[in-house]
N, C-alpha and C positions, 0 to 999 in steps of 0.2 A: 595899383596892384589888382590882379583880375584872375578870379578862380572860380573855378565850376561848382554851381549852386544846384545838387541832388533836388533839393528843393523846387526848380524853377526848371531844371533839365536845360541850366542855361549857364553861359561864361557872364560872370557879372564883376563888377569893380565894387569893392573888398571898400564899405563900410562899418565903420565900426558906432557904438550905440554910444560910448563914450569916446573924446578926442581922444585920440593918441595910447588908447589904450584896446586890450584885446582878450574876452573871455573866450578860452577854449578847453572844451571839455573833450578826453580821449577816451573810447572805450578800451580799458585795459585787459588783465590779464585772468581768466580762474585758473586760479594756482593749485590745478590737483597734480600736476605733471608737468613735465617742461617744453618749452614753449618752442616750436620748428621754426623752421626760417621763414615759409609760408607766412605763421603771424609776426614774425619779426619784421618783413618788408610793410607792411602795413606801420610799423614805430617809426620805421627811416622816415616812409613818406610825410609821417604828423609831423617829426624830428625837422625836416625839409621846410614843411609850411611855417613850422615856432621859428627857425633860425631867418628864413625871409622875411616873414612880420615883424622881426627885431632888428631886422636891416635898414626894413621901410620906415625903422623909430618908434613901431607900436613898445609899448610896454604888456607886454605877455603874460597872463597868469592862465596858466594850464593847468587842469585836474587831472588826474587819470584813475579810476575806480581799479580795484583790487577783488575781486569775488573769492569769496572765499566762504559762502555757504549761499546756496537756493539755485545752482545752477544742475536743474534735472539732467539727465541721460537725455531725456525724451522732448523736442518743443513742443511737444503736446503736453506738457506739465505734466507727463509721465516718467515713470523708471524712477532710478535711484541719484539722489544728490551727488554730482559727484565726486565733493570731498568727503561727503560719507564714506562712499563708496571705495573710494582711495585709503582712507586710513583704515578699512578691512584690513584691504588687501595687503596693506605694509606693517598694518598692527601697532599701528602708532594714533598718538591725538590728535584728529582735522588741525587744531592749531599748531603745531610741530609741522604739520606738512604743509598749509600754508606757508608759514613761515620759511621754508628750507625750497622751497620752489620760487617763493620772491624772491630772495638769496641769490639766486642763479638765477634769473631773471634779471635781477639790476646790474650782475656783475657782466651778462650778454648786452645789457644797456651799455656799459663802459667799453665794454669791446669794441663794438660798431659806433663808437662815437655819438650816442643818443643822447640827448640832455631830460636829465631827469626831470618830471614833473613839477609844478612849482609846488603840488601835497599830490602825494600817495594816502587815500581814502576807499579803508577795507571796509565794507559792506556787512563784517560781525560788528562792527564798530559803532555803524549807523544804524541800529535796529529801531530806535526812538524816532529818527524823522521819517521811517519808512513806514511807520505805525501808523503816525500823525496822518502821511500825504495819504493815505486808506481812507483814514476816518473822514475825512473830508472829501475823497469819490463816495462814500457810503451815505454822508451826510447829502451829496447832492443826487444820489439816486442810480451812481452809475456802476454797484456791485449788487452783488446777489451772493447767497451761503448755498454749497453742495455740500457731500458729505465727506472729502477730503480737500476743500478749501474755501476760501472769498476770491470773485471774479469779478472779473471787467465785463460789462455787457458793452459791447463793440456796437450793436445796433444802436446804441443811444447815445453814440460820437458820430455823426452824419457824415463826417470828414476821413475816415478812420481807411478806405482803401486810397485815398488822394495820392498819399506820399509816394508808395510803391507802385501807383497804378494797378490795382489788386480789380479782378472781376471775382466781386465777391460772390453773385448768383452762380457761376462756372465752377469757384470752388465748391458751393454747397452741394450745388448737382452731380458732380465728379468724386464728392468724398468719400474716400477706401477706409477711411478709420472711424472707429465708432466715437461718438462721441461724447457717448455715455450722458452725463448729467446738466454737461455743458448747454446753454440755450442755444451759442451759433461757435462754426464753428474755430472761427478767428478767435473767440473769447479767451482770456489769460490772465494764471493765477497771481493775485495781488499776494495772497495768504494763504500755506499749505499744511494742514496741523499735522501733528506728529503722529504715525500710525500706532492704532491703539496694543499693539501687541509689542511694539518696540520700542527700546530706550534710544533718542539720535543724541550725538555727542553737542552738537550744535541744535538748542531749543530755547523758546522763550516765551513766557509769559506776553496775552495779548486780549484785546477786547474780545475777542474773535473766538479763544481757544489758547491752549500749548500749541507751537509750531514756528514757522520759522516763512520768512519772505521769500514771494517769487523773484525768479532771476531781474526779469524789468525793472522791476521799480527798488530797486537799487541806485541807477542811473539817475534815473527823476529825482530821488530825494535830495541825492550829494551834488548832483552838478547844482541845480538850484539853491541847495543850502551856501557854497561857495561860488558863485556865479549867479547867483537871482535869476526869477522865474522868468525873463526872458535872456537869453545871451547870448555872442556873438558866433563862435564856431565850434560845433561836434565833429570829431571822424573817426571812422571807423574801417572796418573793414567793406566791400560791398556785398557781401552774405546777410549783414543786419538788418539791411532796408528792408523788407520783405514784412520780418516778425520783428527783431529786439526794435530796432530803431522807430516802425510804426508802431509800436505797444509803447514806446515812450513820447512820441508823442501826443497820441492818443491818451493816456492817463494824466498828463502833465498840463496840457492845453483844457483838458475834461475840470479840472482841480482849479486850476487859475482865469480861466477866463483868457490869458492870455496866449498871442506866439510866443513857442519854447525856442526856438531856434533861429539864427537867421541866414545862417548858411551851412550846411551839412556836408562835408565833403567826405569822399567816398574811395579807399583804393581798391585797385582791380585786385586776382587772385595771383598768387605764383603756380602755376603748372607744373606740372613731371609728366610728360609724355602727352602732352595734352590736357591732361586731366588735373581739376580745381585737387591739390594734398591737404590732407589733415590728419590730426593727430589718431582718429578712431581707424583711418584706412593704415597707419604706418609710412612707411618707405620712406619719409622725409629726413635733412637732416637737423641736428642741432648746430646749434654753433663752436660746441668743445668737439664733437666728434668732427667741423670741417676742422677745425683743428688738426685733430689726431692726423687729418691726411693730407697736412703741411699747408695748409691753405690760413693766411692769414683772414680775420673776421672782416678788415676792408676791403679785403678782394670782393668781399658779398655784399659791402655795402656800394662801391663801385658798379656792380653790374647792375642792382639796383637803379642805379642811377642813369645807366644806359638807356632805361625805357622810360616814357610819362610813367605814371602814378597808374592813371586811369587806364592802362592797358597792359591786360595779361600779359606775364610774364612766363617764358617757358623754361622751367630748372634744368641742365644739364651740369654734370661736372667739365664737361667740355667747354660750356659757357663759361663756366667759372674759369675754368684756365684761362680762357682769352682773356678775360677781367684782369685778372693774377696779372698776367705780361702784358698788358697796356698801363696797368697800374705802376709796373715795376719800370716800365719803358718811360713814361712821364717821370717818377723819381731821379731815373738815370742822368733826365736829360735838365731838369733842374739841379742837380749836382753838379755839373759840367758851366754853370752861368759863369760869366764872369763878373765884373766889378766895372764895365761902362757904362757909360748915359750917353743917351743921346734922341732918345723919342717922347709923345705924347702919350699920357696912357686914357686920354678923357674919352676917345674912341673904344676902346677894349672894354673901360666899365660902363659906358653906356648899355655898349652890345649884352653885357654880361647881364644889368640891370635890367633890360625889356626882355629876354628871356626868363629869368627867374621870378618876375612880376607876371606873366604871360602863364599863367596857370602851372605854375612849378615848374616849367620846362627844363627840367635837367639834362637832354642829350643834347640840346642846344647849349646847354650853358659850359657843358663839356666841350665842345666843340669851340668855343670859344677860348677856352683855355690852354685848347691844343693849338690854336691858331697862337695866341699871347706865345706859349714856349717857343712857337717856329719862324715868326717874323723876324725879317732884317729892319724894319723900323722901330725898333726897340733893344736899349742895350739891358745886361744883366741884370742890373738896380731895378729899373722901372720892370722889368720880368719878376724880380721877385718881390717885389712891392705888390703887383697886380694878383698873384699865386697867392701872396699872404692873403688878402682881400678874400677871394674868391672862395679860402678855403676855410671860410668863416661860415659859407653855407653848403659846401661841397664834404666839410669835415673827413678830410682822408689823411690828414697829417701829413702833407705833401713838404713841408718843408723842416718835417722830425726826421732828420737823416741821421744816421748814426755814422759819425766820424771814426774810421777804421784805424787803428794806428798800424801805420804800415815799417816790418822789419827794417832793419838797415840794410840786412842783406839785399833785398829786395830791393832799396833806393837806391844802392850800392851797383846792381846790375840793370837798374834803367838809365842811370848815368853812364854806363859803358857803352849802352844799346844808343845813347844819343850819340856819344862820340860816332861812334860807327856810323851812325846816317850823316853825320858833317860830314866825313872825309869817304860815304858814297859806300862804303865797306855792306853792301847790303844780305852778303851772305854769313856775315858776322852777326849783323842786326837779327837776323834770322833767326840765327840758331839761339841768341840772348831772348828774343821771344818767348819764344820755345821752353826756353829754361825758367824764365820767369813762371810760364803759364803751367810747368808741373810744380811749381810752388804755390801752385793754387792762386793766382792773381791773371788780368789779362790785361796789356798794355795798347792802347789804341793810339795811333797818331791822327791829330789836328790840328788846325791852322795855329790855337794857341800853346801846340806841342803836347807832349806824349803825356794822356789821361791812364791813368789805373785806377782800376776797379777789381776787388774780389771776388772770384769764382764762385757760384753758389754749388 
């Protein structure tokens, strides 16, 4: 198995630290608001890599971090928290609206077929190991106190632009924002005390002061607390490599002495028009509201799957439709197998298996699939044998069809419609069509005779 190492800026074969097993940590979700499709394709892709490593027989333990306080407005460790910020605005407790955004959150995880993480770890939870992995940057010299928090001095990680390829003299010469107390100005808040004029909902006692953890080092404490200080896979989205992802390494490797990571994988963005959506610009959508506009949550995980991982995606509902009716075109045509044998399928999962090993390649392994439904060297069995397989890491529910019971009347007038074609009557046949198909149904002739299917 062979996946692209952010790391190494290279396709590398997928070792693991332990045999047969696999740490991977996912950067989840701040639950101030509900989560767009944008971050959603980013779960499919992690969802894609957990179901392939559990193909290949690793045993899988995956984290996924839950934020649910120290994630500022600002990545300059400025502006407002923004589940503070959130429970203003809606007048409710930070912890209510956590809570009621994960809610919706796990239930868009069940829509698109995500498998849940093997622990959901919210970050008010871990306040104790985030305190700890401080004191020991503090204890080895790698913070310093302003007067609204404890930081990371960047300059005394030598390694600290590596990851991103960061030219950090170019930043410093080019910098539009001030930096106020900061020493440089990649530097980022470990510990942000609580402003002295305000009461925050979320605060806690600390060596430091009242306040409460910067966003980063959340990551650091949990994935290592449940996956030890080195381990096998992080992914995220590719927005984090720049700041969260090099600020976790940077304070994690600073603390341990050792490598945090050993292979970092990264998805590209989804597009709308061109341009990277997020939830502060709007226009994207949720997954209930494609809903609302008939659009089942697979059709988007489907088109998803039409592209690598690693390369922008562009949202259109146009796109979506074509996802929609190739999704529903495959259904159709798996409905229609019949019950022979007579091929090899060692061919079909080979092909299947160096695609999806080959750095997640999903349009190939789609393709493959389409090939499996359309061969004449293969009868209906070994077809849906291979589908069943397949859809172990494609998770589209390609073979949850829902059996229609079909009226009598309706059986009643395609058995007349057959007679008619036995005895040639094809203007009979015709018009029984016809009448069928204002009954809402539509009758198709092939080799193994007259299919019906329900008009949608």
């Amino acid at each position: 198995m062979k996946i692209y190492n952010t790391l190494s800026r290279k396709l590398e074969e997928f070792k693991p630290i332990k045999k047969n097993e696999a740490g991977v940590y996912s950067c989840g979700p701040t639950v101030y608001w509900y989560q767009h499709i944008g971050n959603l394709r980013t779960y499919i892709f992690s969802d894609i890599l957990r179901r392939v490593l559990e193909h290949n027989k690793f045993k899988v333990k995956q984290i996924m971090n839950v934020t649910d306080v120290g994630h500022l407005t600002s990545d300059a460790d400025e502006g407002e928290d923004k589940m503070e910020k959130a429970a203003k605005k809606e007048g409710k407790k930070a912890k209510d609206i956590a809570n009621y955004y994960l809610k919706i959150f796990k239930e868009d995880f069940k829509k698109l077929n995500i498998q849940s993480p093997t622990k959901w770890t919210k970050a008010s939870e871990h306040i104790k190991e985030q305190i700890e992995l401080i004191k020991k940057l503090e204890e080895k010299k790698f913070t310093y106190k302003t007067s609204d928090g404890i930081y990371f001095d960047t300059s005394k990680f030598p390694n600290y632009a590596k990851f991103a390829k960061l030219n950090i003299e170019k930043l410093e010469a080019g910098k539009r924002v001030e930096i106020r107390e900061k020493k440089n100005k990649t530097d980022f808040a470990l510990w942000k005390f609580s402003p002295k004029n305000e009461k925050r909902q979320q605060e806690w006692k600390s060596p430091w002061g009242i306040g409460f953890p910067g966003w980063h080092i959340e990551c650091s404490a949990m994935s290592m607390k449940y996956l030890g200080e080195n381990f096998d896979i992080h992914t995220g989205g590719e927005d984090h490599i720049t700041i969260h992802h090099t600020n976790e390494i940077a304070q994690s490797e600073a603390s341990t002495d050792k490598k945090f990571v050993n292979y970092w994988v990264h998805g590209a963005f989804l597009l709308s028009k061109g341009k990277k959506v997020s939830k502060s610009k709007g226009g994207l959508y949720t997954i209930s509201e494609l809903e609302e506009l008939n659009y089942n949550p697979l059709d988007f995980r489907y088109l998803c799957l039409t592209t690598k991982y690693r390369v922008p995606l562009n949202f259109t509902l146009e796109a979506l439709d074509s996802a929609k009716n190739s999704l529903e075109k495959i259904k159709n045509k798996i409905q229609e197998l019949n019950d022979t044998s007579k091929g090899n399928i060692k061919k079909y999962q080979k092909e299947f298996l160096e695609s999806i090993n080959q750095d997640l390649n999903m349009p190939k392994a789609l393709a493959v699939l389409q090939e499996v439904i359309k061969t004449n060297k293969l009868g209906g069995k070994e077809k849906l044998s291979l589908i069943k397989e397949f859809d172990k890491i494609l998770a589209l529910d390609l073979t949850k069809i829902k059996k229609e019971i079909i009226p009598k009347e309706i059986k009643e007038l395609v058995k007349e419609r057959e007679k008619a074609r036995k005895k040639k009557k094809w203007e009979l046949s015709d018009k029984l069509r016809n009448k069928i198909n204002s009954l809402g149904y539509d009758v198709k002739d092939t080799k193994e005779g007259q299919k019906l299917k329900i008009l949608k």
